[in-house]
GUMIMI-175687 format. One record per residue: x, y, z of N, C-alpha, C, O in turn. Coordinates in nm, 2 decimals. Layout:
BEGIN
{node {X,Y,Z},{X,Y,Z},{X,Y,Z},{X,Y,Z}}
...
END
This chain:
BEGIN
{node {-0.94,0.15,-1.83},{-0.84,0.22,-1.75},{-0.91,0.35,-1.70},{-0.90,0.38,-1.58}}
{node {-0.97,0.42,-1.78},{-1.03,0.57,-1.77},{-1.13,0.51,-1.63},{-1.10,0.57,-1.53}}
{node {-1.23,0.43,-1.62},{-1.33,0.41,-1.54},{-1.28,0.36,-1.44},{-1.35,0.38,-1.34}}
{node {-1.17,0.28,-1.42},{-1.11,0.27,-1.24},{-1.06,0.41,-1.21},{-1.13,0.48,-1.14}}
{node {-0.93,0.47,-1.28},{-0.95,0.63,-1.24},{-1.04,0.74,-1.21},{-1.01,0.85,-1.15}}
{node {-1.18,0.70,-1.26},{-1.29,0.76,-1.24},{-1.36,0.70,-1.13},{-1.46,0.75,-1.08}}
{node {-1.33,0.61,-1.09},{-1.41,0.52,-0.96},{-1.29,0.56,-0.85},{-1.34,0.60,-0.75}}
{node {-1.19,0.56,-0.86},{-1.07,0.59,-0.71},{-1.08,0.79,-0.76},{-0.99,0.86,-0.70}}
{node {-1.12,0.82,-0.79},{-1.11,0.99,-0.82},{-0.98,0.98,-0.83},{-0.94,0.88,-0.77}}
{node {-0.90,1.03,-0.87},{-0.76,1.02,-0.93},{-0.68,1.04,-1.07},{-0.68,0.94,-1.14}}
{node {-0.62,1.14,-1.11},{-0.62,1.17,-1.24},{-0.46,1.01,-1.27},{-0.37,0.96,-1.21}}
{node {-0.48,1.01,-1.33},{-0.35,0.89,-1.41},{-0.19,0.91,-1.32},{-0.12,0.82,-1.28}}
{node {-0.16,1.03,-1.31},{-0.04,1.07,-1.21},{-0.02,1.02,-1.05},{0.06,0.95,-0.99}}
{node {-0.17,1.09,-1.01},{-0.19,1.07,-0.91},{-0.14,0.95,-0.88},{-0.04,0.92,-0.81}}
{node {-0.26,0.84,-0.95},{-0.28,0.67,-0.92},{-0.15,0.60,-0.93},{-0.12,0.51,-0.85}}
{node {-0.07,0.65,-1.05},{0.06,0.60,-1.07},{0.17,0.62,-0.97},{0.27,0.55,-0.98}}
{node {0.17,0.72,-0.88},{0.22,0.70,-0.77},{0.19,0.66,-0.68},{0.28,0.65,-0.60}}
{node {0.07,0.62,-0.63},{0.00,0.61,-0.53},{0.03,0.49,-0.51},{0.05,0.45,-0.40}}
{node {0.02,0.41,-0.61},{0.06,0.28,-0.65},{0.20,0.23,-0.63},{0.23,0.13,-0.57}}
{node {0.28,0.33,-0.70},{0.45,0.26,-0.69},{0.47,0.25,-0.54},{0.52,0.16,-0.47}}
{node {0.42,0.38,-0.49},{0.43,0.42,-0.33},{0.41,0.27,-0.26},{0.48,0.21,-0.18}}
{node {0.27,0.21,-0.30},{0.24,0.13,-0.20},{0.32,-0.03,-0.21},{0.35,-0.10,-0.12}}
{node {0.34,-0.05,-0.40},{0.44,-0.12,-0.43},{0.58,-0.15,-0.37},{0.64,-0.26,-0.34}}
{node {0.61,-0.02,-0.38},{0.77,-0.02,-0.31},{0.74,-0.08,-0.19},{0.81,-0.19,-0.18}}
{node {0.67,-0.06,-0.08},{0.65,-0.08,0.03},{0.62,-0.21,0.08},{0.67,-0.27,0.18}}
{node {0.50,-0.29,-0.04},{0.52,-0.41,-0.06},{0.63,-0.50,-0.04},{0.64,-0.59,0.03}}
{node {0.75,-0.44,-0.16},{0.86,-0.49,-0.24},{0.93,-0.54,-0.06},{0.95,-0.65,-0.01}}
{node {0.97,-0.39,-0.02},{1.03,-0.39,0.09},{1.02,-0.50,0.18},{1.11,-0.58,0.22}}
{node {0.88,-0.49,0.21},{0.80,-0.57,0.35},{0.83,-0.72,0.30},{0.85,-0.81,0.38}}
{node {0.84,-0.74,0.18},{0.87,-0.90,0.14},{1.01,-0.93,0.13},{1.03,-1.05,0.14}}
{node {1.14,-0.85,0.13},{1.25,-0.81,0.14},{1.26,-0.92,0.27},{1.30,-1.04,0.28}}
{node {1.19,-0.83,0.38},{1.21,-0.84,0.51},{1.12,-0.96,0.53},{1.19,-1.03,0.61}}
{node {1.03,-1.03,0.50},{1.01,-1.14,0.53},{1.09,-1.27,0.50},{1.08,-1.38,0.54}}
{node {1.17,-1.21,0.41},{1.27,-1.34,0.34},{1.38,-1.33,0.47},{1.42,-1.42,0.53}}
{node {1.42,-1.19,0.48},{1.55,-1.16,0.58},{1.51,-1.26,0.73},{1.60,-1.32,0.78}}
{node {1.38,-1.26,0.80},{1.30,-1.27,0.85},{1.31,-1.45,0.86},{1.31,-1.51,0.97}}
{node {1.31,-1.50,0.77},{1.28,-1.67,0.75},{1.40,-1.67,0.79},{1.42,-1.78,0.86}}
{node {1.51,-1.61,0.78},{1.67,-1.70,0.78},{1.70,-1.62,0.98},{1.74,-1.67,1.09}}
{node {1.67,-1.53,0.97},{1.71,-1.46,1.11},{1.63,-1.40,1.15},{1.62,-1.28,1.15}}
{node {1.51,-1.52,1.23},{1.38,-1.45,1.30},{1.40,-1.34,1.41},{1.31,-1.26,1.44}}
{node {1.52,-1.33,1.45},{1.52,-1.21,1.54},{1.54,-1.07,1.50},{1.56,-0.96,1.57}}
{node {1.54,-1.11,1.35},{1.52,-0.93,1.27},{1.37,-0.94,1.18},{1.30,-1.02,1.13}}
{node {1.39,-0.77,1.19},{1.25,-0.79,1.13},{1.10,-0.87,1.20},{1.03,-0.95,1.13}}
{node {1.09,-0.85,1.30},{1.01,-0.93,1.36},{0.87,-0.93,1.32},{0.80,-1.03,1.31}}
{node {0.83,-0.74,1.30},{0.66,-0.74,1.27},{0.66,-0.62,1.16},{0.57,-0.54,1.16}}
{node {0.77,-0.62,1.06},{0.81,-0.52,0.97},{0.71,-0.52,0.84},{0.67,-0.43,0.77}}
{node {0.66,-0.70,0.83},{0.59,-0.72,0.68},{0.43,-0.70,0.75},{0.34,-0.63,0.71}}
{node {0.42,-0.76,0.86},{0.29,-0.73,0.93},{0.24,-0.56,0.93},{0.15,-0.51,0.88}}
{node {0.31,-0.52,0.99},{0.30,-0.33,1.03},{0.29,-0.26,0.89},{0.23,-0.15,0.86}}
{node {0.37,-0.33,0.79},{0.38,-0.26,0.67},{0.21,-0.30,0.61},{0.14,-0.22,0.54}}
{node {0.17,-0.41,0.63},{0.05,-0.44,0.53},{-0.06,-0.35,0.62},{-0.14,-0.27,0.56}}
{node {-0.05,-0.38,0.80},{-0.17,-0.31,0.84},{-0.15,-0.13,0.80},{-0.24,-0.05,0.78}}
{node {-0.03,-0.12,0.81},{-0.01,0.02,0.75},{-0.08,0.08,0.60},{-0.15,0.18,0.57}}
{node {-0.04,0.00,0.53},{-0.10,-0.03,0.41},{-0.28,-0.01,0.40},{-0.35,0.06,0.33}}
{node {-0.31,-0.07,0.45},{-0.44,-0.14,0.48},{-0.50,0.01,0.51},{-0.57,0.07,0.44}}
{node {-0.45,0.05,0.62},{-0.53,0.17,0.67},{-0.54,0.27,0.57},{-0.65,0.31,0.54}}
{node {-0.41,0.34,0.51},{-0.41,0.39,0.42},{-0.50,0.42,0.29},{-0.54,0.52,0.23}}
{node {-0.52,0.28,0.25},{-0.65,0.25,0.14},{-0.74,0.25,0.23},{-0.78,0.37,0.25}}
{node {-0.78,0.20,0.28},{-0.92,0.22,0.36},{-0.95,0.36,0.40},{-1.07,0.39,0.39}}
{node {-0.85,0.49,0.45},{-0.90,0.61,0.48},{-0.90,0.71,0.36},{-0.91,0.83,0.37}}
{node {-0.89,0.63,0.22},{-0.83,0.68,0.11},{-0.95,0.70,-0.03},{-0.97,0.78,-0.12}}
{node {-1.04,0.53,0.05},{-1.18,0.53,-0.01},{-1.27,0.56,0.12},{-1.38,0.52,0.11}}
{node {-1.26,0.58,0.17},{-1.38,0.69,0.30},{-1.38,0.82,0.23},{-1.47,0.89,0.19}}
{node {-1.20,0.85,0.23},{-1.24,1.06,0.14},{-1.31,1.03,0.03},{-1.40,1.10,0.00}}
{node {-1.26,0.92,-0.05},{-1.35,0.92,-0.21},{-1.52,0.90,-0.18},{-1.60,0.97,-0.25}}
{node {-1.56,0.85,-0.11},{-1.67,0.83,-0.09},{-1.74,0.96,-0.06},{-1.82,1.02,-0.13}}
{node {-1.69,1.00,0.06},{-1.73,1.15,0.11},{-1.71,1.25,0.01},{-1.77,1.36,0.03}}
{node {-1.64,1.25,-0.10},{-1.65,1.31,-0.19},{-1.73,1.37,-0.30},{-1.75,1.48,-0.34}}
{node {-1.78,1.25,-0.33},{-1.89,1.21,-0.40},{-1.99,1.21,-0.36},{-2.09,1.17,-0.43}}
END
């Protein structure tokens, strides 16, 4: 445990939200894909936008970690 915290720089708090944060968002975005299968004209690009949103987030998240170090 101690050495992924030590590889993302991140004290235990940090990570643990950083996490639910991206979780919840997950949870959400799959919400809407299910709403999504029954009534394609909602939620059209909600689970999409949410993951590339996602995506960016971690990616600009290990660039600071990197540049850190």
């Amino acid at each position: 445990m101690n050495s992924h915290l030590k590889d993302v720089n991140e004290t235990y708090f940090e990570h643990m939200r950083f996490a639910q944060r991206c979780g919840f968002r997950m949870v959400l975005a799959g919400l809407a894909c299910i709403v999504h299968s029954i009534l394609p004209h909602v939620f059209v690009s909600t689970a999409s936008d949410t993951m590339k949103a996602l995506d960016q987030e971690i990616t600009e998240r290990k660039k600071k970690d990197h540049e850190a170090k």
